[in-house]
C-alpha positions in Angstrom: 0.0 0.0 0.0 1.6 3.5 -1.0 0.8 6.2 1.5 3.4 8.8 0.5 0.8 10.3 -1.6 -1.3 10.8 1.3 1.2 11.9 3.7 2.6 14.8 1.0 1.0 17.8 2.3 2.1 17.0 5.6 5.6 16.8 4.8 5.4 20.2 3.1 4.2 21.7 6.3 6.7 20.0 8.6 9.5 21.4 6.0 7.9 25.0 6.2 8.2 24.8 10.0 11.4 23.5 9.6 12.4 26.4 7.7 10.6 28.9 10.5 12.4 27.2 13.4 15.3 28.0 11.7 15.1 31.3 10.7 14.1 32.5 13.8 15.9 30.2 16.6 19.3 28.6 15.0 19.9 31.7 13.0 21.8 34.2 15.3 20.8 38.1 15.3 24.0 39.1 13.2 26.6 41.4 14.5 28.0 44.1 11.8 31.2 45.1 12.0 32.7 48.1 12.1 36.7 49.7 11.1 38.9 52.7 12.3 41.9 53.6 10.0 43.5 56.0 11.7 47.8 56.0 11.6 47.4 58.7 15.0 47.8 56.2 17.9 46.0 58.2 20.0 42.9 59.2 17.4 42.9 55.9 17.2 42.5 54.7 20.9 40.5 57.5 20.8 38.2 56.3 18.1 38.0 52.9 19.5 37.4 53.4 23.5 34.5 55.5 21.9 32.9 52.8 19.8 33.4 49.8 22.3 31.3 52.1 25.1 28.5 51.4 22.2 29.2 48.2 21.0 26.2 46.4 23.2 23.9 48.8 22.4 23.9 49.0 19.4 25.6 45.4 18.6 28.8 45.7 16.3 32.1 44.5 16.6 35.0 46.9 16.2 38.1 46.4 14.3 41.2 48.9 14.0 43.8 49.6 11.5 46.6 52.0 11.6 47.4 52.4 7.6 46.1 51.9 4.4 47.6 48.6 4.2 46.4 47.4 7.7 43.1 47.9 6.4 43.1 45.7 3.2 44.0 43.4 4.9 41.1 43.5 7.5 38.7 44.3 4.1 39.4 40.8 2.8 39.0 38.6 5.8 35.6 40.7 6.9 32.6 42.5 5.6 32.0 45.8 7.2 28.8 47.6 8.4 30.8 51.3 8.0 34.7 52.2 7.7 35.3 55.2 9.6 38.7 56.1 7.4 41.4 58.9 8.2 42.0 60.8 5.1 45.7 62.4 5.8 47.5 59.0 6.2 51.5 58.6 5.2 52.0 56.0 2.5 48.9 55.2 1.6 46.3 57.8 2.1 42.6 57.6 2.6 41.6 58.0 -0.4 43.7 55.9 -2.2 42.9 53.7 0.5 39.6 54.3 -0.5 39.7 53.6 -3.7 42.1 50.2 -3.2 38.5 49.0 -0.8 36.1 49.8 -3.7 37.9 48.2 -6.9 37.6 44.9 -5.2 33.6 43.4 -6.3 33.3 42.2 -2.5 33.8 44.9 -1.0 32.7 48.0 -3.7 29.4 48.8 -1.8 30.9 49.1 1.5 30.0 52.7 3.4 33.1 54.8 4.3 32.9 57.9 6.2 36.8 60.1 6.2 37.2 61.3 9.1 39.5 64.7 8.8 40.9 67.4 11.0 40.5 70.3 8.9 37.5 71.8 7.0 37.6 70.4 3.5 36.9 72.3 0.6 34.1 71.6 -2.2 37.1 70.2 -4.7 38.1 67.8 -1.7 34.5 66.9 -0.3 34.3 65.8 -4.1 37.5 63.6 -4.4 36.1 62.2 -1.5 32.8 61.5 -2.8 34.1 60.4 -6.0 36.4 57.3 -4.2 32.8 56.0 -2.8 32.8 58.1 0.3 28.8 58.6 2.2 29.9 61.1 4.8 32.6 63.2 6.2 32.9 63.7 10.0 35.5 66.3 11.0 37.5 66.3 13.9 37.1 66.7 17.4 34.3 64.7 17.0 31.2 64.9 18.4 30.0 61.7 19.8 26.7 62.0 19.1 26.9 62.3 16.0 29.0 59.8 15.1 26.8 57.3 17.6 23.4 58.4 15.5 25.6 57.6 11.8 26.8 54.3 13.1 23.2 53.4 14.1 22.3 54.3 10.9 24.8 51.8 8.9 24.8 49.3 11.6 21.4 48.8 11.4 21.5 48.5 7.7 23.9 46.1 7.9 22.3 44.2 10.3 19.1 44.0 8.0 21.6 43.1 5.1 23.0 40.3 6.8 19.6 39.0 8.6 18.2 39.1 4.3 21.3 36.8 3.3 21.0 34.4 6.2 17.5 33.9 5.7 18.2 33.5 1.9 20.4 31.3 3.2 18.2 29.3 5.1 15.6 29.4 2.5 18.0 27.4 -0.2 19.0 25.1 1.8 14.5 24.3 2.5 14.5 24.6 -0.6 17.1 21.9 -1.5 15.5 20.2 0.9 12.2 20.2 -0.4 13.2 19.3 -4.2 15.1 16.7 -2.7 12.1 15.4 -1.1 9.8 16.4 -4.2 11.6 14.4 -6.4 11.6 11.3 -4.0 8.0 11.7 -4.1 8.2 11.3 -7.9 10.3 8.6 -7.6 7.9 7.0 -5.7 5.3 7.9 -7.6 6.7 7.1 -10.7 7.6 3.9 -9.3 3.9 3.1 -8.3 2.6 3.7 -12.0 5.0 1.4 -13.2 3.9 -1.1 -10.5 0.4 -0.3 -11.4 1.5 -0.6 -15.4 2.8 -4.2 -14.5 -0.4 -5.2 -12.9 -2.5 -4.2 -15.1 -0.7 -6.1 -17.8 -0.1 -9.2 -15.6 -3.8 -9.3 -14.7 -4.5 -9.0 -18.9 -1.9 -11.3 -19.3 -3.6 -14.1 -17.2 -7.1 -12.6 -18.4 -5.5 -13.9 -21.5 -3.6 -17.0 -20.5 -7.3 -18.1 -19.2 -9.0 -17.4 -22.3 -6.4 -18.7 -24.6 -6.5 -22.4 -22.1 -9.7 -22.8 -22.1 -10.7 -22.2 -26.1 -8.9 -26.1 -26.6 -10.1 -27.4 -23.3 -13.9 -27.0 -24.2 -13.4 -27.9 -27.6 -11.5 -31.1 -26.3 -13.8 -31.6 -23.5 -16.7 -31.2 -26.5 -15.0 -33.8 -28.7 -14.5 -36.3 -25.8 -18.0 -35.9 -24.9 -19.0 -36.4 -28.5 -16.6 -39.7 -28.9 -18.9 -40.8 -25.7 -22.4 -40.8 -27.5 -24.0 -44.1 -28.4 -24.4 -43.6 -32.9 -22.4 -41.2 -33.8 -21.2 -41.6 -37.3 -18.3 -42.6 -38.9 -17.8 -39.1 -40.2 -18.0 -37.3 -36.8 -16.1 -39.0 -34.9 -13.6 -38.6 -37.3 -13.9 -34.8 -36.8 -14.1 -35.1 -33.5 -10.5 -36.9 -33.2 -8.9 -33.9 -35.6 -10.4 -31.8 -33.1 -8.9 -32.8 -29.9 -5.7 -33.5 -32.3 -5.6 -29.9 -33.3 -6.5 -28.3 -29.9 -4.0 -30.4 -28.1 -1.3 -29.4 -29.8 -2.7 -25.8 -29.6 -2.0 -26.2 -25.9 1.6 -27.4 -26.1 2.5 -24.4 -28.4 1.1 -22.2 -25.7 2.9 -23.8 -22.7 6.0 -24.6 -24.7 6.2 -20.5 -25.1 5.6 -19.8 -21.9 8.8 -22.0 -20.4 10.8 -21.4 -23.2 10.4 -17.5 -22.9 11.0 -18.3 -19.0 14.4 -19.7 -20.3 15.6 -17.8 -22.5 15.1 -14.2 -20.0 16.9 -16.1 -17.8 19.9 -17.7 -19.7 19.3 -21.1 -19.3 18.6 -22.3 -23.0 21.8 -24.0 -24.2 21.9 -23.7 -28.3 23.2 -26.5 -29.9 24.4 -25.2 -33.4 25.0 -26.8 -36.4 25.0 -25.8 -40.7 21.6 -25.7 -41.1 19.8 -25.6 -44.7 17.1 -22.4 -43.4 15.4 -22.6 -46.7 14.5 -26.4 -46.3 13.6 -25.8 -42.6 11.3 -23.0 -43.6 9.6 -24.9 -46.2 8.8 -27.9 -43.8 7.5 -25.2 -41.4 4.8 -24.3 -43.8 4.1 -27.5 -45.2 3.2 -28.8 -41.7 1.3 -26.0 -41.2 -1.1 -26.6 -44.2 -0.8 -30.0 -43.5 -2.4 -29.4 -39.6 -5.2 -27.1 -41.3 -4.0 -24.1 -39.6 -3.0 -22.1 -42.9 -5.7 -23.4 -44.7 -8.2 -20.1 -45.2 -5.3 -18.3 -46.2 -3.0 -17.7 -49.4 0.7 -18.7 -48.4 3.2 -17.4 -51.4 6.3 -18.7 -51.0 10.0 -17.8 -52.6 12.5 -19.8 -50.5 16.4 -20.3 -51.9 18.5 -22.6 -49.6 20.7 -20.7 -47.6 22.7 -21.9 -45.2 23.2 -20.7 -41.2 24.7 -22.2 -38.2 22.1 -22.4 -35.7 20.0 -24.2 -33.6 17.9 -26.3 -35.6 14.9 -25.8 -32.6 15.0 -22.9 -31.9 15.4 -21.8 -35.2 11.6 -23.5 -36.2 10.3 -21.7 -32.8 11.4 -18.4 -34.8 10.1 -19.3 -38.3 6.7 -20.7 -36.6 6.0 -18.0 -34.4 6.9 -15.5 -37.0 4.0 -17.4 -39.4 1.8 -17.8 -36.7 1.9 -13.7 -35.8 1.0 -13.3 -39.4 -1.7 -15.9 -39.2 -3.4 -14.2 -36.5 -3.5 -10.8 -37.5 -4.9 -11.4 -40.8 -8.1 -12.1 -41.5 -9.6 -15.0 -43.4 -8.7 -15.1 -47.0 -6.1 -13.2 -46.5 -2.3 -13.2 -48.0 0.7 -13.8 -46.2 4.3 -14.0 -48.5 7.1 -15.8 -46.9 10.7 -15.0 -48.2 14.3 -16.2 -47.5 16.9 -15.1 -49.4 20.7 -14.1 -48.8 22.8 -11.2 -48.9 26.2 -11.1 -49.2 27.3 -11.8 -45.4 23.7 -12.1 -43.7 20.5 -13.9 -44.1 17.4 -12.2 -44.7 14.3 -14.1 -43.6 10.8 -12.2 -44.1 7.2 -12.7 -43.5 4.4 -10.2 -45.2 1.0 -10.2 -44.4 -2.2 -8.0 -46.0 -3.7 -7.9 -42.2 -4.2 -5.2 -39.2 -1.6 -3.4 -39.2 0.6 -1.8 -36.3 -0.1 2.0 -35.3 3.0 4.1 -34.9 2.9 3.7 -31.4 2.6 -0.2 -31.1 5.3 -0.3 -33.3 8.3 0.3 -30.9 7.0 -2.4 -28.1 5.8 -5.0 -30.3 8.8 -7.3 -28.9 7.6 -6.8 -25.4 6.2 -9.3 -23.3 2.3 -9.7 -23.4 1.9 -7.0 -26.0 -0.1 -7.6 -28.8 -1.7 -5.2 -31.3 -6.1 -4.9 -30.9 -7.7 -7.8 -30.1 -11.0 -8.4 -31.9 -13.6 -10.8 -31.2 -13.8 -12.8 -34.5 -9.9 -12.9 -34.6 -9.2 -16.0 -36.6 -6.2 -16.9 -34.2 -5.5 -17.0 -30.6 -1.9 -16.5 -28.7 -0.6 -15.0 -25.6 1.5 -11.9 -27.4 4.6 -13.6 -26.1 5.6 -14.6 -29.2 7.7 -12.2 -30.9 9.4 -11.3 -27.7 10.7 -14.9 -27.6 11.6 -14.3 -31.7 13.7 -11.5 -30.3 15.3 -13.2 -27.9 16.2 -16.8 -29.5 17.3 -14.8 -32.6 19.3 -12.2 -30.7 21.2 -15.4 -29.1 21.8 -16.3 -33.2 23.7 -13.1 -33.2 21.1 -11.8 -35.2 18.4 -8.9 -34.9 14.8 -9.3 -35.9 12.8 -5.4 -37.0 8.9 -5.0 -37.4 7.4 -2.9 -40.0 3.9 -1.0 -40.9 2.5 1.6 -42.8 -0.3 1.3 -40.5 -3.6 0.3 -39.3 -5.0 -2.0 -42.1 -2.0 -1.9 -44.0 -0.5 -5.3 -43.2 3.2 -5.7 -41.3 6.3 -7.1 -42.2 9.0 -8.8 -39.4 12.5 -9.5 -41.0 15.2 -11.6 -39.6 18.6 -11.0 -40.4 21.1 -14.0 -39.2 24.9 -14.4 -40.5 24.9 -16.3 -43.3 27.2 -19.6 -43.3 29.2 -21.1 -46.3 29.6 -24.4 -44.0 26.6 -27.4 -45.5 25.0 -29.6 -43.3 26.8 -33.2 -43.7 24.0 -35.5 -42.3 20.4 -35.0 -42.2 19.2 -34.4 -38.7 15.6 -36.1 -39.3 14.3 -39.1 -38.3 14.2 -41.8 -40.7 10.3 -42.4 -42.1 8.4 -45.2 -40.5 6.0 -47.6 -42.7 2.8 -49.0 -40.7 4.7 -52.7 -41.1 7.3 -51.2 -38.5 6.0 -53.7 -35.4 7.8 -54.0 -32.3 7.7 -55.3 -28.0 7.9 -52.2 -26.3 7.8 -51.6 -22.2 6.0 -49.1 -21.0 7.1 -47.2 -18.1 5.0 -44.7 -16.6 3.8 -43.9 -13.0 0.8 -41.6 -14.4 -2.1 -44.6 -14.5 -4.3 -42.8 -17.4 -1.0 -41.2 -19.3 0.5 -45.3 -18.9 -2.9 -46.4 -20.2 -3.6 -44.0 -22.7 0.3 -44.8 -24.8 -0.5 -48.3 -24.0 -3.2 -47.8 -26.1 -1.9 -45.8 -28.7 1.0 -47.9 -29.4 -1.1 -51.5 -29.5 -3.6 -49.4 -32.1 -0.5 -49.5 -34.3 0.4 -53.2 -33.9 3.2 -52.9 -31.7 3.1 -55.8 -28.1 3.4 -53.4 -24.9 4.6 -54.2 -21.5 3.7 -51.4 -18.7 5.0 -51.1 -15.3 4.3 -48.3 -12.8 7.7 -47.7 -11.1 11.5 -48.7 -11.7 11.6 -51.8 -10.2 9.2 -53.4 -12.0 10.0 -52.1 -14.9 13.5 -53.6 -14.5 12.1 -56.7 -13.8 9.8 -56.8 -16.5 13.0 -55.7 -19.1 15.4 -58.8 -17.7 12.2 -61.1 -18.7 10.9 -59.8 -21.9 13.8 -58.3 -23.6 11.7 -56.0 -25.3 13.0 -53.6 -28.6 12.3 -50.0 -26.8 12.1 -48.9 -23.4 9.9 -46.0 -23.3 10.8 -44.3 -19.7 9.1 -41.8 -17.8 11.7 -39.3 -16.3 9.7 -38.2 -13.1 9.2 -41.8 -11.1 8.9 -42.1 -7.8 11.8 -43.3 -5.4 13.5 -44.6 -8.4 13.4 -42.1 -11.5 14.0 -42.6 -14.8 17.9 -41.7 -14.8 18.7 -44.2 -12.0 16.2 -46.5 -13.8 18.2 -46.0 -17.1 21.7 -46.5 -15.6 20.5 -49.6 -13.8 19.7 -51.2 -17.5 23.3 -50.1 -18.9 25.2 -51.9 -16.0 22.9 -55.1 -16.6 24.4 -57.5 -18.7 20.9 -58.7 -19.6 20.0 -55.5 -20.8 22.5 -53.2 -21.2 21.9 -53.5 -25.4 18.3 -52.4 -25.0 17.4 -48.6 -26.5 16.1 -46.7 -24.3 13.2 -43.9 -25.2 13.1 -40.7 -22.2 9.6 -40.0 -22.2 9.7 -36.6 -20.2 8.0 -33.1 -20.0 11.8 -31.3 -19.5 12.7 -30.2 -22.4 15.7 -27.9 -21.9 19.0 -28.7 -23.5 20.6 -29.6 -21.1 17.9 -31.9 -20.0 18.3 -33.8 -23.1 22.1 -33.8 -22.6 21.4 -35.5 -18.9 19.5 -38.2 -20.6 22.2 -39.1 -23.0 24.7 -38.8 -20.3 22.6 -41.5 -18.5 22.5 -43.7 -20.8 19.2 -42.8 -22.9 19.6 -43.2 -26.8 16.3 -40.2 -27.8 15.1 -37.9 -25.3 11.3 -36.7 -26.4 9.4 -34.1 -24.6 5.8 -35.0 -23.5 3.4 -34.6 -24.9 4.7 -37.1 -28.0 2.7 -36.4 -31.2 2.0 -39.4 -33.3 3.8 -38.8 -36.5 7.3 -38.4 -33.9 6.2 -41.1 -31.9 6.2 -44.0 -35.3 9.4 -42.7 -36.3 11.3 -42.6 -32.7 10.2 -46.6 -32.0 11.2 -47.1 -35.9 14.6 -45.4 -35.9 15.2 -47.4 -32.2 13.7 -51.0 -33.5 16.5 -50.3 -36.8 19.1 -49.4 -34.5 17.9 -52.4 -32.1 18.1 -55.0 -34.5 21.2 -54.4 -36.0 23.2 -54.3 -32.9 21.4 -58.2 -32.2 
């Protein structure tokens, strides 16, 4: 809860007492001084006795010189109220003396009154007058008259000096208060960014709610449809598409969400290779056709093989996520061009659409987190607007820079990747080799889940293949040593025993140690994989296993299985 809003008045108040208090209790009344330059020692004591019988009264402090020089020298330690200055001095007389005082900028105001012992004529009075003399008092003195001058300029003086400590004062409140002041915008400032970040956290999950639930009712829907006693042929058919379609709709979203977790934080490993980026973008848009998700819209294509070193992953999560923005900000019927070509020493990679649009000021945050240009209700597409930002950051770790173009609202947008551009061809494809439906083999089953384990049992007898299943490590082991089967699909996350000390208990086995061995997991990171294949693993494949991966990971193990018997 932020209270300094409330409490700001009140700490303007308690300053302005502050500055009161200070004014009128730790400032001291100030004490003028005043100067006799008289080269007579006994003027001078003269002079002096007089002034210090005054001194309480009228509060000064008196200082004496006895020549010219004397008196600089006093002039530029002190400030004087009124310099009561001999005029007939050897060396240095008063008026030069004078004169010497008011050429200096600190001390050019300061009153002087020559003090004479003879009556000076108009031509004199003038010469005086002209070296910044106020008065002339002539000798013997009369005392009061010299006590009612001094009054005069001590009490001037006295004002003068009270004005500059309370200006004094005042800057230093006032320091004080724009110190404070801008505090309080700090503080405020702060609590409108907090206030920004809520707002877009509580859209965010607004969101993340809205984009969840979309698949789950239509999953929930086609389940429940799947249930019902004559349904046809037909609709059932749909029906499986369906929870397909949306199922995979919710890994894309939860695979964002972690992977843009990981890559903020550092903690995706690239593992970089020559990649052919034209054939990569091509199977990117042939599986999207292929899934029906690009299928109400014109896809123009112009694709040259080019080649980068990258991450063959990450660099699909780019190309994907690039299509899918495109895909959801352009309506139905709509045209989207997809380019890749290179030039000279970089890679440009560029996806067009006829959609939305950006406005100018969207524009500059469209790779921030959870932004996302207007939302409208028949929006063909869904997503979390988390997708770009993890664009810029997986291609930014390629060395490469990623830039967002519009001419507008309605106008479409562009995105183009630049990456370095690689003369270096992959050697080996990285695919799995295709599987043909006669691909048949045993396969054990290990899984702690009871409807995940009975749900792949399922799946993997629908395509002819003899499963074992076992709900924890040990049995699992047990049922291996007995069966011998082809592939050992293993659950990472078991309890007591988990997968890894499962896995390293089959390599030290004699009876089982040539067995390939399938993680089955829902870590996905890099160096998860590498932990896997450090234990002994031969694939590591994230959860949840689509079916097309699924055929080729038991084919390219059953191969790999039977030629090593």
């Amino acid at each position: 809860m932020f209270t300094y809003v409330r409490t700001e008045p009140l700490l303007a108040c308690r300053l302005a007492k502050n500055y009161a208090y200070i004014v009128t209790k730790l400032i001291p009344d100030p004490t003028p001084n005043v100067l006799v330059v008289n080269d007579d020692p006994g003027s001078l004591i003269g002079l002096v006795g007089l002034l210090n019988q005054w001194e309480h009264d009228l509060g000064f402090e008196t200082f004496s010189a006895r020549s010219g020089e004397e008196a600089l020298r006093h002039v530029l330690k002190h400030e004087f109220a009124v310099i009561l200055l001999d005029v007939n001095m050897p060396g240095m007389s008063g008026f030069e003396t004078a004169e010497a005082i008011h050429s200096r900028h600190a001390s050019s105001l300061t009153p002087i009154i020559f003090v004479t012992a003879y009556s000076a004529d108009e031509m004199n009075r003038l010469k005086g007058y002209e070296q910044g003399a106020v008065d002339y008092l002539f000798t013997p003195i009369v005392p009061e008259i010299l006590r009612a001058k001094l009054s005069v300029f001590v009490a001037l003086a006295k004002s003068k000096l009270a004005v500059s400590r309370q200006a004094e004062a005042l800057d230093q409140q006032t320091r004080k208060l724009t110190a404070a002041n801008e505090l309080l915008q700090r503080e405020i400032s702060k609590r409108q960014i907090a206030e920004e970040k809520n707002k877009t956290t509580e859209a965010f999950l607004a969101m993340l709610g809205h984009e969840l639930r979309n698949p789950l009712s239509a999953i929930s829907s086609a389940a429940t449809l799947l249930g019902l006693d004559g349904i046809s042929m037909q609709k059932a058919t749909t029906a499986k598409e369906i929870i397909q379609r949306q199922s995979g709709q919710l890994t894309r979203i939860v695979d964002d969400l972690l992977d843009l977790s990981r890559v903020m934080s550092g903690r995706i490993v690239l593992a970089k290779r020559a990649l052919d980026l034209g054939a990569l973008v091509r199977n990117c848009v042939d599986t999207l056709q292929i899934s029906g998700r690009a299928e109400s819209y014109r896809i123009e294509l112009d694709v040259e093989p080019v080649f980068i070193h990258a991450d063959p992953a990450r660099m699909e999560q780019v190309v994907v996520n690039l299509i899918d923005n495109a895909l959801k900000y352009t309506p139905l019927g709509g045209r989207i061009e997809i380019s890749l070509k290179p030039l000279g020493e970089a890679v440009f990679f560029t996806v067009r659409d006829n959609g939305v649009g950006m406005s100018a000021e969207l524009l500059p945050r469209i790779f921030d987190v959870f932004v996302q240009g207007e939302r409208t209700l028949d929006r063909p597409q869904g997503g979390l607007g988390i997708g770009l930002s993890l664009v810029q950051q997986l291609v930014s770790q390629h060395e490469g820079e990623v830039n967002a173009s519009s001419e507008g609202l309605g106008l479409g947008s562009e995105l183009t990747v630049r990456l370095p551009r690689s003369t270096v061809q992959p050697t080996l494809a990285d695919e799995l080799p295709g599987a043909t439906s006669q691909t048949k083999c045993r396969v054990l089953l290990i899984e702690d889940n009871v409807d995940g384990r009975d749900i792949m049992a399922m799946r993997l007898a629908a395509l002819g293949h003899q499963v074992f299943t076992a709900e924890d490590g040990p049995r699992g082991i047990e049922i291996a040593e007995r069966e011998r089967p082809d592939v050992v699909l293993l659950d990472i996350g078991l309890p007591e025993m988990d997968g890894f000390a499962v896995a390293r208990a089959l390599r030290s086995n004699p009876a089982t140690c040539d067995l390939k061995l399938v993680a089955l997991t829902g870590y996905g990171l890099e160096e998860d994989r590498i932990r896997s294949l450090e234990a002994g693993f031969d694939m590591h494949l994230v959860k949840p296993v689509d079916q097309d991966r699924l055929t080729r990971a038991l084919a390219r193990n059953v191969a790999g299985h039977h030629a090593s018997r």
